[in-house]
N, C-alpha and C positions, 0 to 999 in steps of 0.2 A: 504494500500500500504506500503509496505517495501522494506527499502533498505540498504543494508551491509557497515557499512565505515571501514576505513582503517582498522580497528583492527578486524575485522569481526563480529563487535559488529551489532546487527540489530536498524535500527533508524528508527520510527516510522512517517510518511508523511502526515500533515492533509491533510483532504478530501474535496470538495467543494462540496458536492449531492445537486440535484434541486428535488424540491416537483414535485411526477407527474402530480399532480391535479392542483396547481395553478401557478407553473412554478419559486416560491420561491425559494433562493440559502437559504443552512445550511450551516454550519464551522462544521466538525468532527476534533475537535484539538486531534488527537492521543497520542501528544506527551504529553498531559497535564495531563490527571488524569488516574493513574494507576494503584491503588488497588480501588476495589470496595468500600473499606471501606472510603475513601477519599471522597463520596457522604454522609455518615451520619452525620447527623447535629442534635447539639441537640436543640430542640424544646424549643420554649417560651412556657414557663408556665402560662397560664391564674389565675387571682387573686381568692382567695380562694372567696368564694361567701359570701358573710355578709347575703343574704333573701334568699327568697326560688326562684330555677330557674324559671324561667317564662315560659320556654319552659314545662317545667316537670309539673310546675303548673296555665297552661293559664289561666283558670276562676280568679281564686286564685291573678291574678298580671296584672290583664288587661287588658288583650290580648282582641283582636278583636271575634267575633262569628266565630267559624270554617266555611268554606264551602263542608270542607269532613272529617269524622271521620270513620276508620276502627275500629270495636270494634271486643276482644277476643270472645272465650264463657263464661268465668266468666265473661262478664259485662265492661273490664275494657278496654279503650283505645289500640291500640296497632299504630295507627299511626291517626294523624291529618294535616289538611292544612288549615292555620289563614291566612290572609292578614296580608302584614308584617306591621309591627306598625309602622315605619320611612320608608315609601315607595319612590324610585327613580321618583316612576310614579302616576300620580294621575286618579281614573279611575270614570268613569260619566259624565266627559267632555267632549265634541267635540274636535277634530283637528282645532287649528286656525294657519297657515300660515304666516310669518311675512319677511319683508325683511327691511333692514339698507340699503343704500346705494348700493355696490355690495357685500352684505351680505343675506343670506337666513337662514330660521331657523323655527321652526314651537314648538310650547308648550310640555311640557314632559308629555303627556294622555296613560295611557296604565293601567296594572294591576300588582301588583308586593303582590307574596304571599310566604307563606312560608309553606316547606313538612318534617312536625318534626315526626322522630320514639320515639316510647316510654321510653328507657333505656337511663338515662343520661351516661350510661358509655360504651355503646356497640359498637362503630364505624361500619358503612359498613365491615370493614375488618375483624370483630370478629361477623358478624352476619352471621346466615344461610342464604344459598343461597335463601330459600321462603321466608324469610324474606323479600330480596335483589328483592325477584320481586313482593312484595305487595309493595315494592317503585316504582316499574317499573309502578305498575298497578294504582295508584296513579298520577305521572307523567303524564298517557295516561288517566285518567279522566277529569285531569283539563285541562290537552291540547283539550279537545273533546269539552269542557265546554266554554271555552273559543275562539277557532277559529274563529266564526263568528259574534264575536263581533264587531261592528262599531268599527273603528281605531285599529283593530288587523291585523296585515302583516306578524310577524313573534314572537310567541314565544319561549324566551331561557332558557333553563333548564340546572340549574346546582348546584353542591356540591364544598363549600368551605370546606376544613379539617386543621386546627392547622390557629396560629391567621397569620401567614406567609403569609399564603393564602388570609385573606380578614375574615375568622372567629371569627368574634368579640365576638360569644356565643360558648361556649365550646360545650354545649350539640347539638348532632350528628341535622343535618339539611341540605335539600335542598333548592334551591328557584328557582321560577319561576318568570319571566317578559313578560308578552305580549305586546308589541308595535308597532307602528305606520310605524318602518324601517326597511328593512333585514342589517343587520350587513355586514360590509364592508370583513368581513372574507367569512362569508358564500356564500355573491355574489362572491368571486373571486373563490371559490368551484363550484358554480353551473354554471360560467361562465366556468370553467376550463373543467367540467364535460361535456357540452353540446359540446364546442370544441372538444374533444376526439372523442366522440360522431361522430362527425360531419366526423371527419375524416377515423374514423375507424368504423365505425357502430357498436360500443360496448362498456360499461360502464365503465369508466376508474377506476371505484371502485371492479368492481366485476374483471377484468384483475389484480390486487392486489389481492384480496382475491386468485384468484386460482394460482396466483408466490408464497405465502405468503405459501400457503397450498402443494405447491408440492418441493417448496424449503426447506422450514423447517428451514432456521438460526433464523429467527425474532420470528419461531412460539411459542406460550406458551400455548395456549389451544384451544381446538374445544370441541366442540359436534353436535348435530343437526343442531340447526341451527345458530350457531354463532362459529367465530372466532377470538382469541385474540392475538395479535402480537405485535410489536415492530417495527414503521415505520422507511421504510429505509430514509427519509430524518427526524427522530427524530428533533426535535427544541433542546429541553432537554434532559438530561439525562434521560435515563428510562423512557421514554415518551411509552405509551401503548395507543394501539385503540381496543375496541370493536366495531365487525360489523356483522353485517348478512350476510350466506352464498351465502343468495340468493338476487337476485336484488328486494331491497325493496328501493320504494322511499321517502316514509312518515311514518313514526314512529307510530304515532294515531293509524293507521290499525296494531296494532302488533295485533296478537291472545293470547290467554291465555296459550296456550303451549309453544307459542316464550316466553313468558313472565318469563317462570320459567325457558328457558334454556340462558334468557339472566341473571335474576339475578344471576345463577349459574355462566355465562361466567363473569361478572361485579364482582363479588365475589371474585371468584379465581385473575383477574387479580390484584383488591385492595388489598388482602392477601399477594401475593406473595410481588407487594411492598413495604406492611408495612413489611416484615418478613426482609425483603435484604435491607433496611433502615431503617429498625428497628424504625418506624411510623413516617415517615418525613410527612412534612404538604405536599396538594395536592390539585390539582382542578380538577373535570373532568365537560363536560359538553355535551349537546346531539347537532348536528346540524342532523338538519332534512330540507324539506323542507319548502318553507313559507307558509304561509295559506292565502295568499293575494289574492286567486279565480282565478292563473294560475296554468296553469300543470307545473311540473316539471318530465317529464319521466326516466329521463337520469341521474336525480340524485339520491344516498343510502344514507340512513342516518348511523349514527356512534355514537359512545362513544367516546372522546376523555381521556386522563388523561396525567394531566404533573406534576409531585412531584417537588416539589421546591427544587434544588440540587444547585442553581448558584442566581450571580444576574447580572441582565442588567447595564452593561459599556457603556462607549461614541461609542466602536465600535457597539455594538446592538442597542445604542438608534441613532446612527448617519444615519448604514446604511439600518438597516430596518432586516438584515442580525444575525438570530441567531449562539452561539456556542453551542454544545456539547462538553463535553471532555471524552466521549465513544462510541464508536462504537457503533448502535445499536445490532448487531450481539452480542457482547460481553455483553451488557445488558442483551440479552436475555437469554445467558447462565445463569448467576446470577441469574437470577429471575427463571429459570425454578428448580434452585437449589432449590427455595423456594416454588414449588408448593407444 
């Protein structure tokens, strides 16, 4: 929104937009950041390494017995997944339930591992796109592997990138956690989703993907079967979704073709925002639905990515209420510069 003052200077009006899915307000502060370049931040430098990485070299330093190793045809590793070695969750245990008073609480039992590519210096963003989906296909082994585990309800997949992010190990890695809860996000998505639903007899994800795809401000890439955008209520800056075109509610079921046209879509989309922030740290992660033995019809699963361009004040941490200080429209410009 614009509008002319006295001098016929144009002034720039932040925005309030509500997330369609969960019904969340965003801040689009217009007035606040306004060269692109005012998003790049330079990156904390992780300490040079004194031994040999652990990741690079697991036997060598540790590490746990892999439970999935992808090898080349010479012989040599090209991806592995270790149980992480300082896990969040402890797994082999039962679920025990506890309450304090008027307090409730139940023990941290679940599975928490790690999905390491080969190259200590390749990031997602400089790898090929097949590469990008022997991680997808990875991801949907140990989710398969894991679903029907006693005290598994909802598996979360995700990539921290630079130490910003939560990347304590420099060398490129995903993690998985299976646990006993659905995440307080995910339920206000599937509760959002079923609402829509309810009212409109139609997926309020797949009505995005087809505004997303005939509008074209947010969009940055398609192919088959995926499309990558720029949500219009962004949290962050340059906040990107990858989704499937088609109403897909569970992740696990991708096929081997989705598989290479999403590492292609997850590819391009990380590329473009390392090239236009010239490799700020990031996080993305997958919500799918839970594996807790209900349907969930009406829900699609998605890629989320948010590059760390800000940080949380008393106004974000008070009202629940994030800022952008770019237009997603205008993001997408930028980053489409960099495909």
């Amino acid at each position: 929104m614009v509008e002319e003052n006295k001098k016929g200077k144009s002034n720039k009006i932040s925005e309030l937009r509500q997330d369609f899915i969960t019904g969340d307000w965003v801040v689009i502060a217009l007035g606040r950041g306004e060269r692109p370049g005012e998003f790049v931040k330079k990156r904390e430098e992780y300490p040079a390494l004194r031994d040999k990485c652990f990741f690079c070299f697991p036997e060598e330093t540790g590490q746990e017995k892999d439970v999935l190793i992808f090898r080349r045809a010479d012989g040599d590793w090209s991806l592995r997944v270790i149980p992480n070695k300082y896990p969040a969750f402890s797994k082999n245990q039962p679920v025990k339930r506890f309450e304090e008073g008027p307090y409730f609480g139940m023990n941290g039992v679940g599975h928490h591992e790690v999905i390491i590519t080969r190259d200590h210096h390749r990031q997602i963003a400089v790898l090929d796109p097949i590469e990008v989906a022997e991680i997808m296909d990875a991801y949907q082994e140990r989710y398969i592997n894991l679903m029907n585990k006693k005290s598994v309800n909802y598996i979360e997949i995700f990539h921290n990138h630079g130490r910003e992010a939560g990347a304590s190990v420099e060398h490129p890695h995903s993690q998985l956690m299976a646990i006993p809860v659905v995440s307080p996000g995910v339920r206000l998505e599937l509760d959002g989703a079923e609402l829509f639903h309810k009212k409109n007899r139609k997926c309020v994800y797949c009505a995005i993907s087809e505004w997303e795809l005939k509008n074209k401000k947010r969009l940055l890439f398609e192919n088959d079967n995926f499309l990558v955008f720029c949500p219009f209520s962004s949290r962050v800056a340059f906040e990107v979704w990858v989704m499937p075109k088609a109403h897909k509610p569970y992740f696990e079921r991708i096929t081997n073709e989705e598989k290479i046209d999403l590492g292609e879509a997850l590819q391009k989309a990380v590329n473009m925002i390392y090239k236009a922030l010239e490799d700020p740290a990031y996080n993305f992660y997958l919500h799918t639905s839970p594996c807790d033995g209900k349907d969930y019809p009406h829900y699609h699963w998605h890629l989320e990515i948010l590059p760390h361009t800000a940080t949380w004040a008393g106004f974000e941490l008070s009202t629940g209420i994030e800022i952008s200080t770019i237009e997603p429209e205008r993001a997408a410009e930028e980053l489409r510069k960099n495909a």
